[in-house]
mmCIF file of the C-alpha atoms, coordinates in Angstrom:
data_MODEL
# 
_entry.id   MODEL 
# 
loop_
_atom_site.group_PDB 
_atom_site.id 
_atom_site.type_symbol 
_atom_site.label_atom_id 
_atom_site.label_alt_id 
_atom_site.label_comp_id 
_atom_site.label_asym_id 
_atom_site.label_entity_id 
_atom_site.label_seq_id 
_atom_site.pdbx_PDB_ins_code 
_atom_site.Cartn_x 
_atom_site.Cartn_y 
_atom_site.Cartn_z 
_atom_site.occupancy 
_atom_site.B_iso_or_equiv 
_atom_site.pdbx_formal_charge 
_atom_site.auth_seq_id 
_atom_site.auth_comp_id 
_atom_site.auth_asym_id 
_atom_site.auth_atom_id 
_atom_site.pdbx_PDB_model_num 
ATOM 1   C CA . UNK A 1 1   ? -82.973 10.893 7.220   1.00 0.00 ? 1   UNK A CA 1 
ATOM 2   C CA . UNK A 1 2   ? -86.687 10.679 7.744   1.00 0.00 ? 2   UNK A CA 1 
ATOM 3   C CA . UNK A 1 3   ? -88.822 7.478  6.428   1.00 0.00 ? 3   UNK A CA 1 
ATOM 4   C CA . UNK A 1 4   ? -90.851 10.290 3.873   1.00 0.00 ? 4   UNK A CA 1 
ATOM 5   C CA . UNK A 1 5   ? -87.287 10.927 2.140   1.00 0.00 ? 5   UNK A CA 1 
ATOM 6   C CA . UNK A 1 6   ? -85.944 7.192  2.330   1.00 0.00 ? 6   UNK A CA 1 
ATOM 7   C CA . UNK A 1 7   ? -85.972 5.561  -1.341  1.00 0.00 ? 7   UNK A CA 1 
ATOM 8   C CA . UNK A 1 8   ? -88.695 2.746  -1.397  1.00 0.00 ? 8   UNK A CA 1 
ATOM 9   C CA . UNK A 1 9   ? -87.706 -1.084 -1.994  1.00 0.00 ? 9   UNK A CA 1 
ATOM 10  C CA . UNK A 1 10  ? -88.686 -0.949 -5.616  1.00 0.00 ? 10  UNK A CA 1 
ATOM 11  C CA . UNK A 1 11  ? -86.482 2.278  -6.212  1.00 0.00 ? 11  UNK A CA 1 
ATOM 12  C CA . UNK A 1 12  ? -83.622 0.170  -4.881  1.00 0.00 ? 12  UNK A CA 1 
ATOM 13  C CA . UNK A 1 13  ? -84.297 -2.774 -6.901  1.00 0.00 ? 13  UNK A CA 1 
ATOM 14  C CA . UNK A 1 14  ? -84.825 -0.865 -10.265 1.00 0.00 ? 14  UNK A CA 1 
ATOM 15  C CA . UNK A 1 15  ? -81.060 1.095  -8.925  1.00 0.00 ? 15  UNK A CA 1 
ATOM 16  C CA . UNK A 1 16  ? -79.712 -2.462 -8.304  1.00 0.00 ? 16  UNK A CA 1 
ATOM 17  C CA . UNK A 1 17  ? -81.469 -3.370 -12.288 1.00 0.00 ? 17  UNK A CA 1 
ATOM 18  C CA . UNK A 1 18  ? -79.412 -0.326 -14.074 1.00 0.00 ? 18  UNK A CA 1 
ATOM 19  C CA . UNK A 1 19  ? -76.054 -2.098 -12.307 1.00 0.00 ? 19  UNK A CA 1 
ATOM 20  C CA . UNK A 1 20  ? -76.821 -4.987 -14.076 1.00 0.00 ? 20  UNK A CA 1 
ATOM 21  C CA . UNK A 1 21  ? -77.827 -3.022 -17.613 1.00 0.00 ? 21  UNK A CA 1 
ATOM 22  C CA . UNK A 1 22  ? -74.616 -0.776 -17.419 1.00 0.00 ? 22  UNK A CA 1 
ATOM 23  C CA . UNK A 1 23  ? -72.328 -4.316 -16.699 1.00 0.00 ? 23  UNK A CA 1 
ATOM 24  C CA . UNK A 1 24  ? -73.645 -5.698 -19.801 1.00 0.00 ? 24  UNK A CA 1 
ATOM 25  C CA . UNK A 1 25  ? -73.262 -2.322 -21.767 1.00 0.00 ? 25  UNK A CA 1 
ATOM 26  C CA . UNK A 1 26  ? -69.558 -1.825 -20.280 1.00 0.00 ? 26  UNK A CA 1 
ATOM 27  C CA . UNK A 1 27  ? -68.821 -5.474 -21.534 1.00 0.00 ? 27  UNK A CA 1 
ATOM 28  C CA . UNK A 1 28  ? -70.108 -5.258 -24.655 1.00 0.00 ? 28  UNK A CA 1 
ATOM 29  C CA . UNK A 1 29  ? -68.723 -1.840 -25.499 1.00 0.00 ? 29  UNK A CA 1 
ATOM 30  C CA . UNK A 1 30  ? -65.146 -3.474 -24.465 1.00 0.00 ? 30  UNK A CA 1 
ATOM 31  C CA . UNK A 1 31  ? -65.366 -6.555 -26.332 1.00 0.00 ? 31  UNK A CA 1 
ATOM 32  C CA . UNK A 1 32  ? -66.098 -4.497 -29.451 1.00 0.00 ? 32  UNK A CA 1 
ATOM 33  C CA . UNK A 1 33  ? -63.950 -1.491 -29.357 1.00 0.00 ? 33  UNK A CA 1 
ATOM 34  C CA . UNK A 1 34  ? -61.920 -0.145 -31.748 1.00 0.00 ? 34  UNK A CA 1 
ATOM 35  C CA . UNK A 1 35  ? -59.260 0.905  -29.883 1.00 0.00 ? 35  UNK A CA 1 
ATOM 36  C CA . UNK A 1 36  ? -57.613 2.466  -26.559 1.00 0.00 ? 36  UNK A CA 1 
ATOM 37  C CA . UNK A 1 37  ? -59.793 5.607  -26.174 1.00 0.00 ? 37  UNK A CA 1 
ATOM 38  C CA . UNK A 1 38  ? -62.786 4.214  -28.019 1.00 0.00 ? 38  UNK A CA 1 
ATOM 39  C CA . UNK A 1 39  ? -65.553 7.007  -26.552 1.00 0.00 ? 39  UNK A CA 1 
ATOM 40  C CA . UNK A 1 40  ? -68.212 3.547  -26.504 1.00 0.00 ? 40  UNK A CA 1 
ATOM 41  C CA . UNK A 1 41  ? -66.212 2.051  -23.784 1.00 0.00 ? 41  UNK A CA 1 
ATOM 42  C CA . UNK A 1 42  ? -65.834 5.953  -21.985 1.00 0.00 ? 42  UNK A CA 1 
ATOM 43  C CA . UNK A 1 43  ? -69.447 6.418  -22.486 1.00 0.00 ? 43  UNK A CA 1 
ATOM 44  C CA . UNK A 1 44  ? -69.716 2.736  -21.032 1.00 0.00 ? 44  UNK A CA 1 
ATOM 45  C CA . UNK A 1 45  ? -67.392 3.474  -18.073 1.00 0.00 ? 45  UNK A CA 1 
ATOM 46  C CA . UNK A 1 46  ? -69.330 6.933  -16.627 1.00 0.00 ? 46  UNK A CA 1 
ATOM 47  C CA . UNK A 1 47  ? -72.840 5.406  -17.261 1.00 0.00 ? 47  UNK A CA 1 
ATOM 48  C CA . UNK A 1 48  ? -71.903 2.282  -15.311 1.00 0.00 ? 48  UNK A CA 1 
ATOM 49  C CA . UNK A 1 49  ? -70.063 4.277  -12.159 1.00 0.00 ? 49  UNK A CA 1 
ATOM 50  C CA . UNK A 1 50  ? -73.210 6.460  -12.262 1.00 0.00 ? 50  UNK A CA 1 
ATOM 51  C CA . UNK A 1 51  ? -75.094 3.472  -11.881 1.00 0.00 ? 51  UNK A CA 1 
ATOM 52  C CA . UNK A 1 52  ? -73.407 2.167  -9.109  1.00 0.00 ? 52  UNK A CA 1 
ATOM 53  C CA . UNK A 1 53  ? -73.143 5.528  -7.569  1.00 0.00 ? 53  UNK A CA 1 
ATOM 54  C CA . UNK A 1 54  ? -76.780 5.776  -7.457  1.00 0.00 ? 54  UNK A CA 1 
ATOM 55  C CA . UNK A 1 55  ? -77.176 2.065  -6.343  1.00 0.00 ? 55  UNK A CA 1 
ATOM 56  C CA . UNK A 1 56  ? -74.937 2.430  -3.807  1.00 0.00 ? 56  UNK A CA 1 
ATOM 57  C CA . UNK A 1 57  ? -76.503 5.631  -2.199  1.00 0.00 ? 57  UNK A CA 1 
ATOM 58  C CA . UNK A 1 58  ? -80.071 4.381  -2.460  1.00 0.00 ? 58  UNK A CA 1 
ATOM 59  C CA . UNK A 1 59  ? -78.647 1.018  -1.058  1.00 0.00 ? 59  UNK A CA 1 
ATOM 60  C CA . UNK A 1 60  ? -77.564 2.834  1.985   1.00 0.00 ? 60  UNK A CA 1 
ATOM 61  C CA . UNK A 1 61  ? -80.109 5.369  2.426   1.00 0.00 ? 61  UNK A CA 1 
ATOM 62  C CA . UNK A 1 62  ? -83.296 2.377  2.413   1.00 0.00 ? 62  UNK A CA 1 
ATOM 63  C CA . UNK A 1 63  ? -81.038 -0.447 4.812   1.00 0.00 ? 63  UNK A CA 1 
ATOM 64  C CA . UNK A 1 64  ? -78.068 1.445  5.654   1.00 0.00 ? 64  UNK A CA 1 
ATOM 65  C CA . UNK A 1 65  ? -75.955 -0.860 3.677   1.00 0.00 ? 65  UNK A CA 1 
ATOM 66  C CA . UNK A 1 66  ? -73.030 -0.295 1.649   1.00 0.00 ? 66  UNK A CA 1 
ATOM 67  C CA . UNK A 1 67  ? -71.439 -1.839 -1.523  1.00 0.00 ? 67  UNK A CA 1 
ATOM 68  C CA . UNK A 1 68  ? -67.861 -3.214 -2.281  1.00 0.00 ? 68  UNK A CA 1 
ATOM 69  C CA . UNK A 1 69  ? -67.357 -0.747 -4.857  1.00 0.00 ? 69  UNK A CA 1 
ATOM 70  C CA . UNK A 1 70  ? -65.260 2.170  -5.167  1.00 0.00 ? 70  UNK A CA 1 
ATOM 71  C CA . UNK A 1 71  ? -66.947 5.078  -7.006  1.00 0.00 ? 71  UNK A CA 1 
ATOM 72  C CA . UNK A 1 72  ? -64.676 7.546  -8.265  1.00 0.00 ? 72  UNK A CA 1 
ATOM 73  C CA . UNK A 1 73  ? -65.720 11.158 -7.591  1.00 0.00 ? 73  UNK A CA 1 
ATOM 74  C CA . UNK A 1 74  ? -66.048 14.231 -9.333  1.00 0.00 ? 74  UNK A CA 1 
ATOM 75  C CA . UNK A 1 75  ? -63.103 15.603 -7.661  1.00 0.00 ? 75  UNK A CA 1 
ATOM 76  C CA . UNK A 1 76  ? -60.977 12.554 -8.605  1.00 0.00 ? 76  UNK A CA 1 
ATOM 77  C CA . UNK A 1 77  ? -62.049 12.741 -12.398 1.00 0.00 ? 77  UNK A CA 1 
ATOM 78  C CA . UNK A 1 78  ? -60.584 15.218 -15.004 1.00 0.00 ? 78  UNK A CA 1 
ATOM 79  C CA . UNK A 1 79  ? -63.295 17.459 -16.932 1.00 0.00 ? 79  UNK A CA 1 
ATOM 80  C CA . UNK A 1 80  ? -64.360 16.551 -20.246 1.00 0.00 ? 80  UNK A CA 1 
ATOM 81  C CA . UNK A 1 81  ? -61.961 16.941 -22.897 1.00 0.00 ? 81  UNK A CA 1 
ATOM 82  C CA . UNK A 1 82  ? -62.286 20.748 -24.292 1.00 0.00 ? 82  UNK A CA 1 
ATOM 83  C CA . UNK A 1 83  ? -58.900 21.137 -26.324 1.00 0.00 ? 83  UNK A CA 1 
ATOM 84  C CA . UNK A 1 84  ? -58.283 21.218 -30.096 1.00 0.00 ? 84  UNK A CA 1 
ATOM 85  C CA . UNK A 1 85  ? -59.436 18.049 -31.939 1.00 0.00 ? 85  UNK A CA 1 
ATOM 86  C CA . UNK A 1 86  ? -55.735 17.716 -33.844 1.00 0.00 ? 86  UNK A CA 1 
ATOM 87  C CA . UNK A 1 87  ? -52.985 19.392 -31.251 1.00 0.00 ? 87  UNK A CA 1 
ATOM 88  C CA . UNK A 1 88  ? -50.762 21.036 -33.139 1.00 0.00 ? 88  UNK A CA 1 
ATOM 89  C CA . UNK A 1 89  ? -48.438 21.170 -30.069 1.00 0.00 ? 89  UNK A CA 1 
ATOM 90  C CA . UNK A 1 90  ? -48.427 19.018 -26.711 1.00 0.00 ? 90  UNK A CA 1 
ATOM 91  C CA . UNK A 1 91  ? -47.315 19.685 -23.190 1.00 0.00 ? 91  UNK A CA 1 
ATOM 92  C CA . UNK A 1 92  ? -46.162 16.221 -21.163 1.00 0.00 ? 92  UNK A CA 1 
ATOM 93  C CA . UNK A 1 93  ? -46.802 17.167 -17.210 1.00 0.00 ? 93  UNK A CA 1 
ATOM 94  C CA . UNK A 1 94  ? -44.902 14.930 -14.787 1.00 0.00 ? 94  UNK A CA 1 
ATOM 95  C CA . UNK A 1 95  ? -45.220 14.094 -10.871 1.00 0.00 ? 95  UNK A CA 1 
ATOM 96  C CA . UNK A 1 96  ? -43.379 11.778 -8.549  1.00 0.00 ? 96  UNK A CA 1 
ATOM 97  C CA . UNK A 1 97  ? -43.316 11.467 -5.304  1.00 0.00 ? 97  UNK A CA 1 
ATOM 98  C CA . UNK A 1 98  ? -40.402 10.074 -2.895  1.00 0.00 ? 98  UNK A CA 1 
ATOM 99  C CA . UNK A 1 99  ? -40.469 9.514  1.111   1.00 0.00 ? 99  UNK A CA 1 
ATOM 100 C CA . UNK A 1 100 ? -36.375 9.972  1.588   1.00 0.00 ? 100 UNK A CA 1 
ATOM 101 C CA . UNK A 1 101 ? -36.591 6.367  3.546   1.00 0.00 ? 101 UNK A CA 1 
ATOM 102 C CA . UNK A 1 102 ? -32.654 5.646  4.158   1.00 0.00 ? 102 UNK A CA 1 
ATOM 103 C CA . UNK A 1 103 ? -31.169 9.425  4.466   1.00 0.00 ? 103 UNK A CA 1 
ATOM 104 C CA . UNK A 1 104 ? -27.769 8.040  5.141   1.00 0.00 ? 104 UNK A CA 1 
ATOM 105 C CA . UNK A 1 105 ? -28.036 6.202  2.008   1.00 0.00 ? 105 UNK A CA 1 
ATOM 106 C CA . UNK A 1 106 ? -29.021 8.936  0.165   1.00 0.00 ? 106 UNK A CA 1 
ATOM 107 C CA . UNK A 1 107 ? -26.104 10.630 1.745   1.00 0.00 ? 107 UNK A CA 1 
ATOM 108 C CA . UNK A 1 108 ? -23.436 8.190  0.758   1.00 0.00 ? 108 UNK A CA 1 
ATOM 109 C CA . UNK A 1 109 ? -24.447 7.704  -2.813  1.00 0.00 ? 109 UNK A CA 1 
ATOM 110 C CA . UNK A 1 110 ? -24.666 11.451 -3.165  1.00 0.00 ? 110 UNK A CA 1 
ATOM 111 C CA . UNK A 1 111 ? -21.363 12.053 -1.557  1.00 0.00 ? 111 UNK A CA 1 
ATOM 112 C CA . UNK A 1 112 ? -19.582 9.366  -4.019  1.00 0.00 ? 112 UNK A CA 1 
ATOM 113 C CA . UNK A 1 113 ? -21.061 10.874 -7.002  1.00 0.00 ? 113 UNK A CA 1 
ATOM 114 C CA . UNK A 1 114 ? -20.045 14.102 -5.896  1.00 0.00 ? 114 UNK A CA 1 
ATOM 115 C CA . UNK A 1 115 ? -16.160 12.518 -5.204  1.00 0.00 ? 115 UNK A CA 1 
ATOM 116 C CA . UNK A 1 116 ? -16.375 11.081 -8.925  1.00 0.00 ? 116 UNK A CA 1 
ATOM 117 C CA . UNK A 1 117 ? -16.894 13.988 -10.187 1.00 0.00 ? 117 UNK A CA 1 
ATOM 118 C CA . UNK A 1 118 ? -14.208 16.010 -8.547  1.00 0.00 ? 118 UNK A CA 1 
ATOM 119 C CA . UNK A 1 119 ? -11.233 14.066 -9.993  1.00 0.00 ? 119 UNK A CA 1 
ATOM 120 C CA . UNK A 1 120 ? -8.440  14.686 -7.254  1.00 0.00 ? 120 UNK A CA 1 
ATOM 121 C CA . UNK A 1 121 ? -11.022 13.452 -4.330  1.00 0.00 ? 121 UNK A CA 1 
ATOM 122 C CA . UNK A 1 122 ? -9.934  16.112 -2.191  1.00 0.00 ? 122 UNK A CA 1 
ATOM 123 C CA . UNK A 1 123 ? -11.722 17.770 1.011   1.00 0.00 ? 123 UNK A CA 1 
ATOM 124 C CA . UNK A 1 124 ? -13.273 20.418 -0.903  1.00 0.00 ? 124 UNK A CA 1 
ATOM 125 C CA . UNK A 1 125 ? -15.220 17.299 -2.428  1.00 0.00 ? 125 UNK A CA 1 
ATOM 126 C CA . UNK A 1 126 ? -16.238 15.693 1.104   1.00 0.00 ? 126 UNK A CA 1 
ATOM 127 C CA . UNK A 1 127 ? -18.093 19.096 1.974   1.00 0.00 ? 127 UNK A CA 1 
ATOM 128 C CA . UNK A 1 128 ? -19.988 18.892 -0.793  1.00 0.00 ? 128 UNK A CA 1 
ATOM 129 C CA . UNK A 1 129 ? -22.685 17.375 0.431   1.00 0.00 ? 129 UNK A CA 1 
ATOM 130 C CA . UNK A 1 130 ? -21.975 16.479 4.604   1.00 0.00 ? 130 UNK A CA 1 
ATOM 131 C CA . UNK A 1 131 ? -25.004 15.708 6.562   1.00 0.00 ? 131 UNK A CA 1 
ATOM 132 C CA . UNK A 1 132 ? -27.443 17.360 4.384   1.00 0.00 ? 132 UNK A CA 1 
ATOM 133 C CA . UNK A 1 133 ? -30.304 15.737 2.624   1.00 0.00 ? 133 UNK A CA 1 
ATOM 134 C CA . UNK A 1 134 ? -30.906 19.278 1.060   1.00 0.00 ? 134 UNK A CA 1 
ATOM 135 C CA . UNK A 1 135 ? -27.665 19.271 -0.900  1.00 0.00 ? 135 UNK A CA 1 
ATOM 136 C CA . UNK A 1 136 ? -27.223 15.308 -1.564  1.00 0.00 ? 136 UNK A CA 1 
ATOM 137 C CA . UNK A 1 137 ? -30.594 15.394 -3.470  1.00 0.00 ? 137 UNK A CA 1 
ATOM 138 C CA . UNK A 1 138 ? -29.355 17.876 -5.450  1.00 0.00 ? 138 UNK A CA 1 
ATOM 139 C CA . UNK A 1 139 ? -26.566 16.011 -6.281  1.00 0.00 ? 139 UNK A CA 1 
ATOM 140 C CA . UNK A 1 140 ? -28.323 13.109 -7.037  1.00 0.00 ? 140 UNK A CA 1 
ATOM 141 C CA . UNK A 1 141 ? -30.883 15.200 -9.561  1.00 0.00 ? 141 UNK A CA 1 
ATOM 142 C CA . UNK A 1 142 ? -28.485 17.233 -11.070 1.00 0.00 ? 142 UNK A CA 1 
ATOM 143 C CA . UNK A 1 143 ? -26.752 14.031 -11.584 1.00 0.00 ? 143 UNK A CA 1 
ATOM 144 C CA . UNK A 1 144 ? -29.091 11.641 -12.962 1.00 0.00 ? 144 UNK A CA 1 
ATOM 145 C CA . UNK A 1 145 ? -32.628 12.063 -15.097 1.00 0.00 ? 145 UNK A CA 1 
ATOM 146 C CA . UNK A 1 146 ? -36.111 11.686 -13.275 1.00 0.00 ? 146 UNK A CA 1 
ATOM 147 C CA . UNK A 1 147 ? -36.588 7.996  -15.114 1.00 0.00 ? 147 UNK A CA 1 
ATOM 148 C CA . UNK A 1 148 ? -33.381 7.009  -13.917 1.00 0.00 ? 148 UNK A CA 1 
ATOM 149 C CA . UNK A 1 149 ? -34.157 7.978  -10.478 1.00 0.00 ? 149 UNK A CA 1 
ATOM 150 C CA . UNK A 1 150 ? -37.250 5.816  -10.667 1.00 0.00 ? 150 UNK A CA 1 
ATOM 151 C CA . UNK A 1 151 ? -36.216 2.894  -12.032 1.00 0.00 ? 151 UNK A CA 1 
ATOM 152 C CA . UNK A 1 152 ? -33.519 3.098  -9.192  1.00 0.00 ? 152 UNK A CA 1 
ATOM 153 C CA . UNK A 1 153 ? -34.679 4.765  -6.153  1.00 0.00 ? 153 UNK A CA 1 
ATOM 154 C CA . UNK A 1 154 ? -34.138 1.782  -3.681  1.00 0.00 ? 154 UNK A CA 1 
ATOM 155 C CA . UNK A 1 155 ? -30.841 2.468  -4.744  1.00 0.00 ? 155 UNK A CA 1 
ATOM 156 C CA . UNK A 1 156 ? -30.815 6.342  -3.985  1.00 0.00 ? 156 UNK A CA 1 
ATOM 157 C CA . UNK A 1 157 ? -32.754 5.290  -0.172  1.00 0.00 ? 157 UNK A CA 1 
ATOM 158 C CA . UNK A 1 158 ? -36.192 6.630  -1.712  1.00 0.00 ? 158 UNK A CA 1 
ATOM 159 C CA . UNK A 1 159 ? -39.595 5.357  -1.413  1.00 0.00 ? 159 UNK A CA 1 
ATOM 160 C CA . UNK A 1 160 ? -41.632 5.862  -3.983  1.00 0.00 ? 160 UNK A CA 1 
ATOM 161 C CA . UNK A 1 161 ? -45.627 7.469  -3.687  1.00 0.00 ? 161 UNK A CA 1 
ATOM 162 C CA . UNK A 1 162 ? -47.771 8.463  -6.001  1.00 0.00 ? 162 UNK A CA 1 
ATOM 163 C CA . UNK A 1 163 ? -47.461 9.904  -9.401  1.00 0.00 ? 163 UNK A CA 1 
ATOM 164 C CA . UNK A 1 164 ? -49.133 11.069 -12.747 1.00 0.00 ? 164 UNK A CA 1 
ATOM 165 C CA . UNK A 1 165 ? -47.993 11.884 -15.735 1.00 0.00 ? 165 UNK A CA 1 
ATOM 166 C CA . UNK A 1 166 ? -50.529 14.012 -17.945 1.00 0.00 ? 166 UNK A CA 1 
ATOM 167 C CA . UNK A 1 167 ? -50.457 14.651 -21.355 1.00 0.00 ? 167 UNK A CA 1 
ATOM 168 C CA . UNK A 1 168 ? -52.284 18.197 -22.852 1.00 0.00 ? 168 UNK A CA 1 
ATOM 169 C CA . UNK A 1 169 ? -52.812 19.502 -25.754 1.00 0.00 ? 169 UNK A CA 1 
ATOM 170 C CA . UNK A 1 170 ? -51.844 23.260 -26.657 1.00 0.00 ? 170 UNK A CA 1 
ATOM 171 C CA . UNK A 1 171 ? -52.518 25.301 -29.192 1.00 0.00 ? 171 UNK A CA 1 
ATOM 172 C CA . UNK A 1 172 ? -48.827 26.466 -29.925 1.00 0.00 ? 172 UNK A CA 1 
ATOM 173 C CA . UNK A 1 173 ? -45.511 26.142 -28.321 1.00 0.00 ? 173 UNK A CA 1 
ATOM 174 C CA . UNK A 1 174 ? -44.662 29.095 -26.022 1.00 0.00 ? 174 UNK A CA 1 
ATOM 175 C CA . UNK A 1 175 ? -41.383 31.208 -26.745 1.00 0.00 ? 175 UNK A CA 1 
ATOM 176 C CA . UNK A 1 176 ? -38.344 30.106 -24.974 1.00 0.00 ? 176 UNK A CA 1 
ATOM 177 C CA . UNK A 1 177 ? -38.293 30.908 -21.361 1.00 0.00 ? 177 UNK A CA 1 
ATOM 178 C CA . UNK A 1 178 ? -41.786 32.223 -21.473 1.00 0.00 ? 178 UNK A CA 1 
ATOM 179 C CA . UNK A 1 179 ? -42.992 29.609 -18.275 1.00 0.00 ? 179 UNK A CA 1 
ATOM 180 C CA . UNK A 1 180 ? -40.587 28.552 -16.712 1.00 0.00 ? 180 UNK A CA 1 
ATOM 181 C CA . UNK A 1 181 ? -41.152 31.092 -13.738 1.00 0.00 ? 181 UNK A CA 1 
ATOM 182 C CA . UNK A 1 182 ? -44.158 29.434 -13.177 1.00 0.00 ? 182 UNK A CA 1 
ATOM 183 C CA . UNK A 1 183 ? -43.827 26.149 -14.764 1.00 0.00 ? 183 UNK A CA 1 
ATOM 184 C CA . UNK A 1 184 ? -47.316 24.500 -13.674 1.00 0.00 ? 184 UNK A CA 1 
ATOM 185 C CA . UNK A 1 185 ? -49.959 27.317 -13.373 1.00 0.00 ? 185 UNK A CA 1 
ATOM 186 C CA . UNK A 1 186 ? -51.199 27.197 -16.647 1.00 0.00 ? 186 UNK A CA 1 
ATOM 187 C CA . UNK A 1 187 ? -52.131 22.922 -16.175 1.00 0.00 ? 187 UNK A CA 1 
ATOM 188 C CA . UNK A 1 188 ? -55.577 23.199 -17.245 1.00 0.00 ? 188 UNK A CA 1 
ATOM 189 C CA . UNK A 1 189 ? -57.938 19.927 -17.066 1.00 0.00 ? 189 UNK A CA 1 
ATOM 190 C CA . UNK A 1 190 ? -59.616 20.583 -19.929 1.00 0.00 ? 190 UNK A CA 1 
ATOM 191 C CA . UNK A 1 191 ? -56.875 19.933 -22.131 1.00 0.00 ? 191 UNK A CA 1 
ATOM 192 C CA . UNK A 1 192 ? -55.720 16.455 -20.781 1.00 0.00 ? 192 UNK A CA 1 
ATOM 193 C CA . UNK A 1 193 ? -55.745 14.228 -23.448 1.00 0.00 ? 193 UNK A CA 1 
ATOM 194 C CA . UNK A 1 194 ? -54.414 10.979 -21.220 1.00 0.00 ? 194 UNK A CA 1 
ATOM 195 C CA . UNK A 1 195 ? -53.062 10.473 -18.093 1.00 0.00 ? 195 UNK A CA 1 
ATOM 196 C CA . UNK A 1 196 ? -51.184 7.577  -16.372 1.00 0.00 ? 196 UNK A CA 1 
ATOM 197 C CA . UNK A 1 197 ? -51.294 7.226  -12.741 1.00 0.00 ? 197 UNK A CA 1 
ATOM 198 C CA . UNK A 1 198 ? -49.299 4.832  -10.230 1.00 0.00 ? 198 UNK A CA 1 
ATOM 199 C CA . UNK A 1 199 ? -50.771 4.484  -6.490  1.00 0.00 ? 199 UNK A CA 1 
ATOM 200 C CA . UNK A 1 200 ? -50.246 1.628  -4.089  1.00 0.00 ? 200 UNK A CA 1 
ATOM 201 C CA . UNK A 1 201 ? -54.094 1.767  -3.994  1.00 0.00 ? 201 UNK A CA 1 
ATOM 202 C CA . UNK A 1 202 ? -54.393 0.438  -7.462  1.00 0.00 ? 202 UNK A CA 1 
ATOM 203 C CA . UNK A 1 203 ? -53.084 -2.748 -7.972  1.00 0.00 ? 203 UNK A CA 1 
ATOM 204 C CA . UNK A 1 204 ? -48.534 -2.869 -7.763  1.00 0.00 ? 204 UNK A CA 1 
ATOM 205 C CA . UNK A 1 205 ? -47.074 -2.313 -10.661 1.00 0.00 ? 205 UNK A CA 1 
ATOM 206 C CA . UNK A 1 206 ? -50.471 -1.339 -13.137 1.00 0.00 ? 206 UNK A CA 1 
ATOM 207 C CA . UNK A 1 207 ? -51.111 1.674  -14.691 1.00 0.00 ? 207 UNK A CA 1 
ATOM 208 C CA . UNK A 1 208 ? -54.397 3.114  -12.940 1.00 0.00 ? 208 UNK A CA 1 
ATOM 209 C CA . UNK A 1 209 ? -57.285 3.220  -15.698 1.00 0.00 ? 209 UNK A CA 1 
ATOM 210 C CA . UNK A 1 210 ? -60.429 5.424  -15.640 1.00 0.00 ? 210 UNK A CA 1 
ATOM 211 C CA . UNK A 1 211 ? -62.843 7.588  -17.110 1.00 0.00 ? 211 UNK A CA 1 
ATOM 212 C CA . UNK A 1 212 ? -60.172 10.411 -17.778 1.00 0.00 ? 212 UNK A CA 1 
ATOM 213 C CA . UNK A 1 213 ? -57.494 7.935  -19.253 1.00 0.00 ? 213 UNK A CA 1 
ATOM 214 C CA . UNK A 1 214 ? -56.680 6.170  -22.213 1.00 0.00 ? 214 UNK A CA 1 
ATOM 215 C CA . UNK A 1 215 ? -57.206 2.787  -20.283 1.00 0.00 ? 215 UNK A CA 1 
ATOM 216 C CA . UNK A 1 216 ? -60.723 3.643  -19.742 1.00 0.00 ? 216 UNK A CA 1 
ATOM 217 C CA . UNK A 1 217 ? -62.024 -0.430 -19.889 1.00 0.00 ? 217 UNK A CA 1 
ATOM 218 C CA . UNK A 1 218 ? -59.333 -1.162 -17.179 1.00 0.00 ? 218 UNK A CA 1 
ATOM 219 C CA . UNK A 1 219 ? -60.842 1.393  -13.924 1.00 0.00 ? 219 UNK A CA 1 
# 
């Protein structure tokens, strides 16, 4: 970057001024809210990451310093909320992610749920599932629901990764059968009314905050 397109001092200071502005407007928008997804503390959340967006790239681009802060980015962030004001019907999406960590655990509990279910424990139950990982997880889901598997997926040998649940409005519920071909094409943005995500780059065990959740004080 030439010198002619650097920011000048001043433009970094008065950068490094709207920080401290859009702290004090994110604090005092959270100390008074009136509830979970009060827009003051939303509004209050995007002006202050703009402001350290803009801090942090003037920062750089005048000393070739950077900040401490993570910026989230337009393609991490949901659109604003476009769907009807009072849903009339509501779609809950769902993602989890597992790393199959201990495959011969996964095996084994797979193969003893399969036994238990086959009450004479005969051979035609033992090649049920066999070496495969393919046929012992669907054992395992056909056997137990997602939450279960969560709350017990050391058990299972899985490692959990991310996931996200979303909630989003809709205008009506669809007739029976009518997506299930194509269960998660129609997820559109727009009509997320919350979302809940878990990462092991947020802090263990928290539900991630930010501008597109209902937890939008806690980023």
């Amino acid at each position: 970057m030439s010198d002619a397109a650097q920011p000048t001092a001043a433009e970094v200071r008065a950068a490094a001024e709207a920080v401290k502005a859009a702290l004090d407007r994110h604090l005092e928008a959270v100390e008074n809210r009136t509830g979970d997804d009060d827009p003051a503390v939303y509004a209050a959340f995007n002006d202050l990451a703009a402001a350290a967006e803009a801090y942090d790239e003037r920062l750089y681009d005048r000393y070739d310093e950077v900040t401490p802060f993570e910026i989230p980015g337009v393609e991490d962030s949901l659109p604003p909320y476009d769907g009807p004001e009072d849903p009339s019907a509501l779609s809950v999406l769902i993602r989890r992610d597992y790393a199959v960590a201990e495959p011969q655990r996964l095996l084994a509990q797979a193969q003893r749920i399969a036994d238990l279910d086959r009450a004479d424990g005969s051979a035609e139950a033992a090649a049920v599932v066999g070496a495969s990982v393919h046929a012992a997880l669907g054992v395992l889901f056909g056997e137990f629901e997602p939450d279960e598997i969560a709350s017990r997926h050391k058990e299972f040998g899985l490692e959990e990764g991310d996931s996200t649940l979303w909630v989003a409005a809709a205008d009506e519920l669809p007739e029976p059968g009518e997506w299930l071909s194509t269960p998660f094409d129609q997820a559109d943005p727009g009509r997320v009314i919350c979302r809940f995500d878990v990462s092991a780059v947020f802090d263990d065990d928290e539900l991630h905050g930010g501008p597109d959740d209902t937890l939008p004080d806690t980023p």
